[in-house]
Structure formats: C-alpha cells, structure tokens
C-alpha positions as CSV (number, residue, x, y, z in Angstrom):
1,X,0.0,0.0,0.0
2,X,1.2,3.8,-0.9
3,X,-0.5,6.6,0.8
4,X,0.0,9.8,-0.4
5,X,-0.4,11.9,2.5
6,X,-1.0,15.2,0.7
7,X,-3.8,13.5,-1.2
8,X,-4.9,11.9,2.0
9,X,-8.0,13.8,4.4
10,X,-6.4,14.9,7.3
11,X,-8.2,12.3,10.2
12,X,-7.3,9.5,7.9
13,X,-3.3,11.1,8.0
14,X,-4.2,11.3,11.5
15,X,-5.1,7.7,12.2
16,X,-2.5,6.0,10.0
17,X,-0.2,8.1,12.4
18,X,-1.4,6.9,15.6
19,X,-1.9,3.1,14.8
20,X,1.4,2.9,13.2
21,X,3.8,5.0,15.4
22,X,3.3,3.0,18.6
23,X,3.5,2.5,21.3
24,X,3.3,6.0,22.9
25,X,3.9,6.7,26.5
26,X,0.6,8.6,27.8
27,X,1.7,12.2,29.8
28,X,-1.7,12.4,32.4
29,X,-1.5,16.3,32.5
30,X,-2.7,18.3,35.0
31,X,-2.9,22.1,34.8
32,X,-4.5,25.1,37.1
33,X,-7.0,27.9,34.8
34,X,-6.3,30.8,35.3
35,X,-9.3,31.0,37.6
36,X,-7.9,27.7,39.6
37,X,-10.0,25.4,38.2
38,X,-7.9,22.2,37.9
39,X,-8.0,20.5,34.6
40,X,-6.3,16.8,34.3
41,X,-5.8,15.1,30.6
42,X,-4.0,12.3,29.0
43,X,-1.7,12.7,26.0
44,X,-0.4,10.4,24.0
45,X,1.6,12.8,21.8
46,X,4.4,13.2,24.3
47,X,7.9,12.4,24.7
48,X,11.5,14.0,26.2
49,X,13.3,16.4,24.3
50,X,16.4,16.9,26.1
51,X,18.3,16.2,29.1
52,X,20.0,19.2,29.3
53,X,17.9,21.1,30.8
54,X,15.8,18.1,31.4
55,X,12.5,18.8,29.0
56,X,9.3,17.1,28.1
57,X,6.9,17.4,25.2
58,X,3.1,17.2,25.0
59,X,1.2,17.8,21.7
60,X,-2.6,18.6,22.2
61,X,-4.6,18.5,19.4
62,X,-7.2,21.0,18.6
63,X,-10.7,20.5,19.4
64,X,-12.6,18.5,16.6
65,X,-15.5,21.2,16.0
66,X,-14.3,24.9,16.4
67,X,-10.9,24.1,16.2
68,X,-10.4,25.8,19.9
69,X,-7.3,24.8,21.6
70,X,-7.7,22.0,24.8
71,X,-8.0,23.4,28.3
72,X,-4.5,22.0,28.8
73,X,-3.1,24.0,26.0
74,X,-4.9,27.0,27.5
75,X,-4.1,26.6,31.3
76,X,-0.4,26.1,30.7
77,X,-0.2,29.1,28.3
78,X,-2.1,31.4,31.0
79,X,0.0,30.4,34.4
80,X,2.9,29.1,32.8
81,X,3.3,25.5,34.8
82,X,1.9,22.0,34.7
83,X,2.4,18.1,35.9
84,X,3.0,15.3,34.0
85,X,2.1,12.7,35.5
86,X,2.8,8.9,34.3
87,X,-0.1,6.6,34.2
88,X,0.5,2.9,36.0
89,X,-1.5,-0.1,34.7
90,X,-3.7,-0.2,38.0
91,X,-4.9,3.7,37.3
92,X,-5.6,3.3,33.4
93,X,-9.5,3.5,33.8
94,X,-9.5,6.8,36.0
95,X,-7.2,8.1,33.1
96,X,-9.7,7.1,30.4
97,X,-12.3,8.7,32.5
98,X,-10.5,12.0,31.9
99,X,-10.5,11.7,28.3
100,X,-14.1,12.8,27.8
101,X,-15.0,16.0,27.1
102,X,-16.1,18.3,30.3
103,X,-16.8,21.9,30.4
104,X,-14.1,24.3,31.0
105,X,-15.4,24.9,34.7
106,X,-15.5,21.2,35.9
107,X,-12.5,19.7,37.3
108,X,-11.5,15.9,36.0
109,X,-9.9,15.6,39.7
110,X,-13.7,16.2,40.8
111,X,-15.6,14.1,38.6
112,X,-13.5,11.0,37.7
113,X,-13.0,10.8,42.0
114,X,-9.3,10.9,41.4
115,X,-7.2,12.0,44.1
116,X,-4.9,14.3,44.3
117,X,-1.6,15.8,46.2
118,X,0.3,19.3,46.3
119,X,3.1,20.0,44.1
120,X,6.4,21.1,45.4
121,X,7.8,23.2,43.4
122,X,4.6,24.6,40.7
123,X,0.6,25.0,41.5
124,X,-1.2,22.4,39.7
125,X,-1.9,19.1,42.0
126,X,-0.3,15.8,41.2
127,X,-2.3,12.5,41.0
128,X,-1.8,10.8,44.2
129,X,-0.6,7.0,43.6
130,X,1.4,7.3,39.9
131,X,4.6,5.9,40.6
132,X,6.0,9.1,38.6
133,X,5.4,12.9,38.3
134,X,7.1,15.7,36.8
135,X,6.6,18.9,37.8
136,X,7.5,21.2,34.5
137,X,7.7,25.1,33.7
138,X,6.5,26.2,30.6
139,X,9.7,26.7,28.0
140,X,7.7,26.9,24.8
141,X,4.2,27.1,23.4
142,X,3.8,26.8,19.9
143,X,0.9,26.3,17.8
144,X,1.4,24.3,14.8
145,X,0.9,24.6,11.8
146,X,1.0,28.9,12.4
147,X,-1.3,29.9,9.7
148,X,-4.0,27.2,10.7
149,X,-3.3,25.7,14.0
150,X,-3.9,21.7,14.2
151,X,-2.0,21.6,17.6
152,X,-0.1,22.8,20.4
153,X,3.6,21.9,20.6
154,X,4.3,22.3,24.0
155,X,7.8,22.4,25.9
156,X,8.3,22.6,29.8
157,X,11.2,22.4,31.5
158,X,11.4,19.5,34.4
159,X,12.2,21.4,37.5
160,X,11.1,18.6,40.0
161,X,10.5,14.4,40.2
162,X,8.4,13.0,42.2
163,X,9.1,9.0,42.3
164,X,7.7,6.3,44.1
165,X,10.7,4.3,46.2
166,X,8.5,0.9,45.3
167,X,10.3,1.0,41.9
168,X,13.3,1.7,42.6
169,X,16.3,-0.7,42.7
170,X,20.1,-0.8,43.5
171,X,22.6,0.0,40.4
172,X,24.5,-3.1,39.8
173,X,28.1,-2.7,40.8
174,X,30.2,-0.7,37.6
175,X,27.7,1.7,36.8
176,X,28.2,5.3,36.6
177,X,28.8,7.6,39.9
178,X,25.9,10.0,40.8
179,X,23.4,8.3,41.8
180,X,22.7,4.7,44.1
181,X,19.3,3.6,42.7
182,X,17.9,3.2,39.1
183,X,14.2,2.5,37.9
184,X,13.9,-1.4,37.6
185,X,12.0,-1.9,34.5
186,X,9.8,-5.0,36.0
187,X,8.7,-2.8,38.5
188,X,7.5,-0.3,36.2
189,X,3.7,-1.3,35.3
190,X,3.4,1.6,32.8
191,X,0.4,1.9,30.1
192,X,1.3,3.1,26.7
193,X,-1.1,4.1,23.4
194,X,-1.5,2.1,20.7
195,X,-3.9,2.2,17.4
196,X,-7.7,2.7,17.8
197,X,-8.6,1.5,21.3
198,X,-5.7,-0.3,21.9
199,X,-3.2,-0.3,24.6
200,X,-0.1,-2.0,25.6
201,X,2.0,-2.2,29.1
202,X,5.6,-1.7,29.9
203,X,5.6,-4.6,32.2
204,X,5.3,-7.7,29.8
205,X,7.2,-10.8,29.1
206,X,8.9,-10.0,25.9
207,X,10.9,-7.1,26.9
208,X,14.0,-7.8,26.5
209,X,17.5,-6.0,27.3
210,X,19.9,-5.0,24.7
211,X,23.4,-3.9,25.4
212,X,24.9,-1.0,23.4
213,X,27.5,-1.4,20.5
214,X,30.8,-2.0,21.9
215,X,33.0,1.1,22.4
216,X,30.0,3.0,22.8
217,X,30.7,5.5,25.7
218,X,28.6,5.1,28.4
C-alpha cells in the first residue's frame, strides 16, 4: 500500500499516524486555569526532548469542532506550569475517564473521583498514587501549523521528580557515579497508546534487554 499523505483527508493522516507510530507513552496532565480550576488530561503525543535542561513534550490536538485549543493548552499558556504525571496499569480506567470532554469549569480531579496531592515546586496538583510525576515550567508554546493551527507543541522544563521508592532498585556494581538507585523496568507497570482502542503495558514478558555497541561511551 502507498498513501500519499497530501492527497490523503487529514483524520485519515491522523489515524495511519497513531496506529502505526506506537506504542506512545501517555503524559496524564494536569494544569491550574487561570481561575484555579484544575484540569487533568491524558496525552499520547508526548515524549523528552532533552536532558540538558531536562525537557518534556506534550502535543494537544485542537478541538474537533471549532478548532479551539484543549483546556490543557490553554491553562499552561495562562500560568505558565503543569504536571505530568505517568499513568500505571492499576490507574488506566480513571485516566480514560478524563479523556471525555467536560466543560471548561469542571475539574476531572472532581468528577473522575481521582485523588490528588500538592506540588512542590509549581501550582497544579499531582495524581496521588502514579509511581512518577514531573513537575514542568512552561519553556515553549507553539501552535502548529502557524497559519492554521492543528495543535499545540508544548515544551516545559522538568524542575522537580516525584518517584515512588517501590520502583526503585540498586545500580549493579560498575555503573556510573551519581546516583545509588535506578528504575527497575519490572517494577514499572506503565500503560502506553496504541492504534484505535488499543493499549499495551511496559511490564510484559517480551521485553527484553539489549546492550549498546561495543565502544559506545557510556
């Protein structure tokens, strides 16, 4: 099969996208209004930029009728901070739940019965019980394409981690100063998108480890 994408309508570009470039880690985002009403939303357009200084991605979409931008895309323009938050196996229905469409003045927190902690070093709440949560400044926020906006490209710089000690594990004796523990993959029950309504999981019995090329500085 050959799709010409400039021939192609844009959901269908859209959907051979998303079932093809898999699987995506989900950022469950959570964001203050500018009135203080807390917003949380999952992403699946999301990934890290850069380590130096430490930066995330999210990419929401525009809404599907006026083309508006999401209330995440909003918040974090008007104050300027968010949380990502990563979503564990045990919490995917809650993060489904905040998929759906509320108004602008109802809180996901609130009516998915997800509950919440303070951040330490921005406003917005984290999700209580996510084995990880980044709490991220706003770096850039860039709607894409300019002339007729599908989507916000959004950059925030990681100023704080918050990471559940149940996942942690001991770095095996060699490895690089800095730091005693590591994240132990099997501990890490992670959900991930996939085409359509599909999902996978981090913790599954084909990962597999693969060493780097030798010479390869570590």
């Amino acid at each position: 099969m050959f799709i010409n994408f400039k021939d192609a309508p844009a959901r269908s570009g859209y959907f051979w996208l998303a079932s093809t470039v898999t699987p995506r880690p989900v950022a469950w985002v959570s964001s203050l209004s500018a009135s203080g009403v807390p917003n949380l939303a999952p992403f699946s357009f999301f990934q890290v930029v850069t380590g130096t200084p430490p930066t995330l991605m999210i990419c929401p979409l525009v809404n599907g009728g006026d083309k508006s931008f999401k209330d995440t895309a909003l918040n974090i323009a008007a104050t300027g901070e968010f949380v990502v938050n990563l979503v564990p196996h045990a919490m995917v229905n809650a993060m489904n739940e905040t998929s759906f469409g509320y108004g602008r003045e109802t809180s996901e927190f609130d009516a998915a019965k997800i509950e919440s902690e303070a951040s330490t070093l921005v406003k917005p709440r984290r999700v209580r019980g996510v084995p990880v949560a980044f709490e991220c400044k706003l770096a850039q926020h860039l709607p894409y394409p300019a002339d007729n906006p599908s989507c916000v490209i959004i950059l925030g710089e990681v100023v704080a981690a918050h990471i559940d000690e149940s996942i942690l594990a001991p770095l095996p004796e060699g490895a690089a100063p800095g730091t005693q523990q590591h994240v132990d993959p099997n501990k890490l029950d992670l959900v991930s998108r996939m085409g359509a309504d599909w999902y996978g999981r981090t913790q599954a019995a084909e990962n597999f480890e693969l060493g780097r090329p030798a010479g390869w500085a570590r």
